[in-house]
N, C-alpha and C positions, 0 to 999 in steps of 0.2 A: 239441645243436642240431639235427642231424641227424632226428632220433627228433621233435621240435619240430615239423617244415618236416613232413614224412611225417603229420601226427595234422592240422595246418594244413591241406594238402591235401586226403586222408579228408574233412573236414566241410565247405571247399570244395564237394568232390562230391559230399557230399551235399544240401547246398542250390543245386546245381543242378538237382539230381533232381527236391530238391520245388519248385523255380520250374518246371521245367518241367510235372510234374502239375497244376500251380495255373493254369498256362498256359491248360492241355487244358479243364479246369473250366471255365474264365471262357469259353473261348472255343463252349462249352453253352451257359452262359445268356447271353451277351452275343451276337449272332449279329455284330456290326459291333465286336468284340475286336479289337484290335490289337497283336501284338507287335511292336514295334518294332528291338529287341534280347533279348536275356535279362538285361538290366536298365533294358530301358525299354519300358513297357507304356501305352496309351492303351484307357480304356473309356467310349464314348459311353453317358450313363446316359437317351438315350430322353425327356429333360425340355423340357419345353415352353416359352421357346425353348430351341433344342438349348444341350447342356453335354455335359462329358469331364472325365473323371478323369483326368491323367498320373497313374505311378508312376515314381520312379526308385526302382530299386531295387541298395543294395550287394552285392556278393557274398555276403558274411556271411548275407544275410536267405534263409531267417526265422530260421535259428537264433539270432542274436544280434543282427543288423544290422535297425535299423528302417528302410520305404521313406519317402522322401521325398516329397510331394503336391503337385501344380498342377491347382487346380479351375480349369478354363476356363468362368465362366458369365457374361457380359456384362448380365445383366439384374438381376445381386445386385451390390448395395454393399460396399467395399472392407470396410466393419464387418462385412457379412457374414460375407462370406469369410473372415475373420481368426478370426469364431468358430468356425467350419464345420472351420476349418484346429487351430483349439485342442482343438475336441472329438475328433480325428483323431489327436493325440497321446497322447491321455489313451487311446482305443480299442489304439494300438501300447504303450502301456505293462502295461496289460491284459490282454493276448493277444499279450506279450511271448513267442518261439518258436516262433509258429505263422504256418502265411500269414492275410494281414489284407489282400488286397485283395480280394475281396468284400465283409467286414465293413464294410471303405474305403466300399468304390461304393455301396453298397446306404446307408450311413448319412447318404451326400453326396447321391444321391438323395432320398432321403427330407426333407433339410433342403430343399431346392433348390426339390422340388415342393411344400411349405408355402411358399415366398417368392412362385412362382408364383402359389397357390393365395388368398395375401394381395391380391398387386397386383390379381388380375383380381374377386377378391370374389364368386365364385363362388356362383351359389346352385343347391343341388340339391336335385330335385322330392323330396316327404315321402311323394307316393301314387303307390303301385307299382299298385293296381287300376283306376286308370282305362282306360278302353277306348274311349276320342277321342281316341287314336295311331294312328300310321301302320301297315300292315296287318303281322301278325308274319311274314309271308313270302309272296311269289308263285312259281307253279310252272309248269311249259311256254310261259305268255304269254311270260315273260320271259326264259326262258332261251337260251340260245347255243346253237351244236353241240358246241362243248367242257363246257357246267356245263348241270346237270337240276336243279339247283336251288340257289333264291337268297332268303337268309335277312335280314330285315331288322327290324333291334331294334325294341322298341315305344315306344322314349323313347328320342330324342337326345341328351337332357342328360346323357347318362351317357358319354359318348363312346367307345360300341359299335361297330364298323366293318361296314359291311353284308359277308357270307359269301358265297361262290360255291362252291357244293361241285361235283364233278367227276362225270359217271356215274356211276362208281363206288361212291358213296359211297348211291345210290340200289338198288344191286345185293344184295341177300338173300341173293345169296353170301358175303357178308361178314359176316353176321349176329353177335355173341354177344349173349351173356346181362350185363342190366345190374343191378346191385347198389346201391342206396341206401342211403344212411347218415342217421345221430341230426341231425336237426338240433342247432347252438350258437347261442342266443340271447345278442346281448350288445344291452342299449340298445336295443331294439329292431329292430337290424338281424339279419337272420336268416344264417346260414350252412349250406347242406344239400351236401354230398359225392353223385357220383355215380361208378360205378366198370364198366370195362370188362377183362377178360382179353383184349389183341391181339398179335399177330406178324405183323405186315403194314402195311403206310400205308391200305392199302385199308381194314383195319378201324379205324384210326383215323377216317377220313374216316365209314365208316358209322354207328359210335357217336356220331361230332361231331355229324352232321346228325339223328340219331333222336333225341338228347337235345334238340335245339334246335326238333325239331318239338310237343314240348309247352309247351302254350299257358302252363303255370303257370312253367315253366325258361324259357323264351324271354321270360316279363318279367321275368325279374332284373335286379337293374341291372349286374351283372357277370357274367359264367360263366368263367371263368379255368379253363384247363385246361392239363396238364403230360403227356407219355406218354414212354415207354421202350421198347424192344423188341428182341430180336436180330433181324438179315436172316440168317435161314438161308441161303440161297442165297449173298450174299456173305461170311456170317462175320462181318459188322460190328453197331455200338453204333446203332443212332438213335436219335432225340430230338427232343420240340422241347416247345414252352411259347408260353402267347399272355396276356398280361393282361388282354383284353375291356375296357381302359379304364380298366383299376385298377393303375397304373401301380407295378410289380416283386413283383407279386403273384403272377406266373408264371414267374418269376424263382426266388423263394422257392422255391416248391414244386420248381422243377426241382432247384434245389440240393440241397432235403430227399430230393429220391428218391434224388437222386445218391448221398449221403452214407448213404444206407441200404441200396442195393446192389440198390433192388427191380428188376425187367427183365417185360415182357411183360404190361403196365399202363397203360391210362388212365384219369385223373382228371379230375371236371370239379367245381369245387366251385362253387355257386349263390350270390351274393349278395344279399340283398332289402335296401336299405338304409331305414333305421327314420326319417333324420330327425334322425340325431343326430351328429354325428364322432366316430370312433374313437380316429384319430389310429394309432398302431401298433400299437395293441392286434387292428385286421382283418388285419393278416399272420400274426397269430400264430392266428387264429381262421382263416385260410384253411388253415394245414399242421397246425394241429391236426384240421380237419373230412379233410380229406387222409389224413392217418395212422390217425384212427380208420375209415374204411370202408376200409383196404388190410388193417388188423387183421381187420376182421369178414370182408372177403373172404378172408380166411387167407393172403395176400399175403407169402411170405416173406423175409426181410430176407437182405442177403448183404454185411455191413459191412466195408469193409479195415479191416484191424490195421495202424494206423502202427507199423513197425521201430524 
């Protein structure tokens, strides 16, 4: 019995470790992550009107133990829900061992914003070339004493956010060298990867603003961009990701870089929409346009080995 309670324990600690890892993850891509406890997790998934993922989660998880779910979405019907909640199970039976709140969040999102996407009947523009939009960016008129420049989509319907970049981002000190990737065509919609070597915010901010100042990238309907980098100076990890509108598509990619160990990297992947819905086949076309120009940039991988 003894020898029992001692092997109990061990795996205990160990699924504390990986809640706790799985923690650190989420709370990358989710910036409004909530741990609540170390078995109760809330992830606002960013859906229009707002929604959260509860997790409760057993001790046992992930090794053995599945988490329990509470979609908080007030805008879906309880039939909804119920399916949302069904497909969720069938996902922890699947990926039975492993942590599954991502897999969770990302798959409830993804439901959530088609429910969204029904009620409002959304229709969005087929021509990316029109040029009777609003201007793709103004410079000094506009600007503050804090930002030198300010970047504004050329299509609204895409629900792009206008940019404020900071001095810096204007400074040629910051300079590197940017790499373009294959375009992926699917259905019309186009996807083109764009790639920057940084170690700094500052060159993050440079390459964001130089890639948005061309006229053929600053009318995509998306540019979704994800970066990594070590702070020499502090020793630390940073990060961040933006969707441009394309709501967990920044999300994605940050995870994909995560889970591949890359560091001292910006991506910005282009999207020209064709006209047609993808549906989830454009996330897969966004960390595929991703991966292939980290490849071409010789970008190396540096993957943890789960124990």
């Amino acid at each position: 019995h003894s020898l029992h309670v001692v092997v109990v324990l061990a795996v205990m600690a160990d699924d504390a470790e990986e809640r706790a890892t799985e923690a650190e993850s989420l709370e990358m891509i989710y910036p409004d992550f909530r741990a609540v406890s170390n078995t109760e997790w809330h992830i606002p998934l960013g859906t229009t009107p707002d929604s959260t993922l509860q997790l409760l989660l057993p001790l046992d998880y992930p090794s053995s133990g599945a988490p329990a779910f509470v979609i908080d979405a007030p805008f879906a019907s309880d039939s909804e829900i119920n399916d949302i909640s069904a497909q969720l199970t069938a996902i922890c039976t699947e990926n039975a061992g492993d942590p599954l709140a991502f897999l969770a969040a990302e798959h409830v999102k993804e439901k959530l914003d088609k429910i969204v996407s029904d009620m409002t009947a959304l229709q969005l523009a087929t021509d990316q070339a029109n040029d009777n939009n609003k201007p793709l960016h103004t410079q000094d008129d506009t600007a503050s004493k804090d930002h030198d420049w300010l970047f504004e989509p050329a299509n609204s319907k895409f629900k792009q956010p206008v940019r404020r970049f900071s001095k810096h981002s204007v400074d040629d000190r910051h300079k590197v060298d940017i790499i373009h990737g294959e375009q992926i065509v699917d259905r019309k919609s186009k996807f083109e990867a764009h790639l920057g070597h940084v170690d700094c915010q500052e060159q993050v901010d440079w390459i964001y603003r130089k890639l948005l100042e061309d006229k053929r990238i600053a009318k995509a309907s998306h540019n979704v961009i994800s970066w990594r980098f070590i702070d020499k100076e502090k020793g630390v990890q940073c990060s961040g990701n933006d969707d441009d509108g394309e709501h967990g598509a920044g999300s994605r990619m940050a995870e994909m870089m995560h889970l591949m160990g890359v560091n001292n990297v910006f991506v910005m992947v282009s999207r020209y929409y064709g006209g047609i819905h993808l549906g989830p086949d454009r996330f897969k076309h966004f960390n595929n346009a991703a991966r292939d120009v980290m490849k071409q940039a010789g970008v190396k991988e540096n993957r943890k080995v789960k124990k």
